[in-house]
C-alpha positions, -999 to 999 in steps of 0.1 A, spaced: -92 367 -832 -103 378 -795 -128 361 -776 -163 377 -777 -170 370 -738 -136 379 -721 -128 363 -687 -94 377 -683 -71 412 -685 -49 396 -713 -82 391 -734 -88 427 -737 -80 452 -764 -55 479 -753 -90 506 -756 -105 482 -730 -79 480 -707 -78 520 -706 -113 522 -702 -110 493 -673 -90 512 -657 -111 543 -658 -133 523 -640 -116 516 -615 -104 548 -609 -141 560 -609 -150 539 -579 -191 554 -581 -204 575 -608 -214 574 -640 -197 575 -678 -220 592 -710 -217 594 -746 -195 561 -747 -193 560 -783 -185 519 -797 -177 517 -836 -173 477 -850 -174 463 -810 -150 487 -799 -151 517 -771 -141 549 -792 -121 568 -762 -109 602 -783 -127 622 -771 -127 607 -741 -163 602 -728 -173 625 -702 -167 611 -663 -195 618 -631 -179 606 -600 -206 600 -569 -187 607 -532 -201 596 -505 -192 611 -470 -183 594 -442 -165 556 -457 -135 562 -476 -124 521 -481 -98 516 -507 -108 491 -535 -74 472 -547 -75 452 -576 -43 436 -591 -37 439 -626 -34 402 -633 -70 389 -616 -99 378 -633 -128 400 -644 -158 400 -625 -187 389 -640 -206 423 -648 -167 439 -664 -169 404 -684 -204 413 -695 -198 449 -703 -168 445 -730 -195 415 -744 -220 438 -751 -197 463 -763 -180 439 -787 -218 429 -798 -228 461 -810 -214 476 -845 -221 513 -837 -237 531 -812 -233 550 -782 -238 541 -742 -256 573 -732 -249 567 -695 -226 542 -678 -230 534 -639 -202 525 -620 -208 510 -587 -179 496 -565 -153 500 -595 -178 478 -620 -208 484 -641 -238 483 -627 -264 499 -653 -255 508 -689 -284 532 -712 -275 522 -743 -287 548 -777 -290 516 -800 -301 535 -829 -328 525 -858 -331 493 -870 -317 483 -900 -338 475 -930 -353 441 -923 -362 447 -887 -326 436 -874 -302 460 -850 -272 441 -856 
């Protein structure tokens, strides 16, 4: 069984590492209509990319493959392994990590409980 709050790379799922790596291709911008179904990222079709450029400071961001996740990437696959369905209307990336997620949680279910 995976850990709910992973702290490193070799804790995520093979969709997570994709999508990690998405990020940190994106650099600044934003991702929407990140669909999750039972805590996992659905990437076919693959959700729809916004890059941000900003003139004038070009710095490279390297990060190895093998180095632990900062906090907010730690906190992002947490809340996507919390949520059973649903979609992350819009996904701010800021410096290669999330920043801001709008998440579409959906109605509640009978009882008054989300998940």
């Amino acid at each position: 069984m995976r850990p709910n709050y992973p702290a490193s790379t070799s804790d995520l799922l093979p969709s997570e590492r994709r999508f990690l790596a998405a990020m940190r291709d994106l650099k600044f911008g934003y991702f929407e209509g990140l669909r999750i179904e039972r805590g996992q990222l659905v990437l076919e079709p693959w959700p729809r990319a916004v890059r941000d450029v900003k003139f004038g400071s070009d710095r490279p961001v390297a990060y190895p493959e093998a180095c632990q996740l900062k906090r907010q990437i730690c906190e992002f696959f947490q809340l996507v392994r919390s949520i059973d369905s649903g979609e992350i209307r819009k996904l701010e990336i800021r410096y290669a990590v999330p920043l801001l997620a709008e998440i579409d949680q959906g109605p509640p279910r009978e009882g008054g409980g989300r998940d």
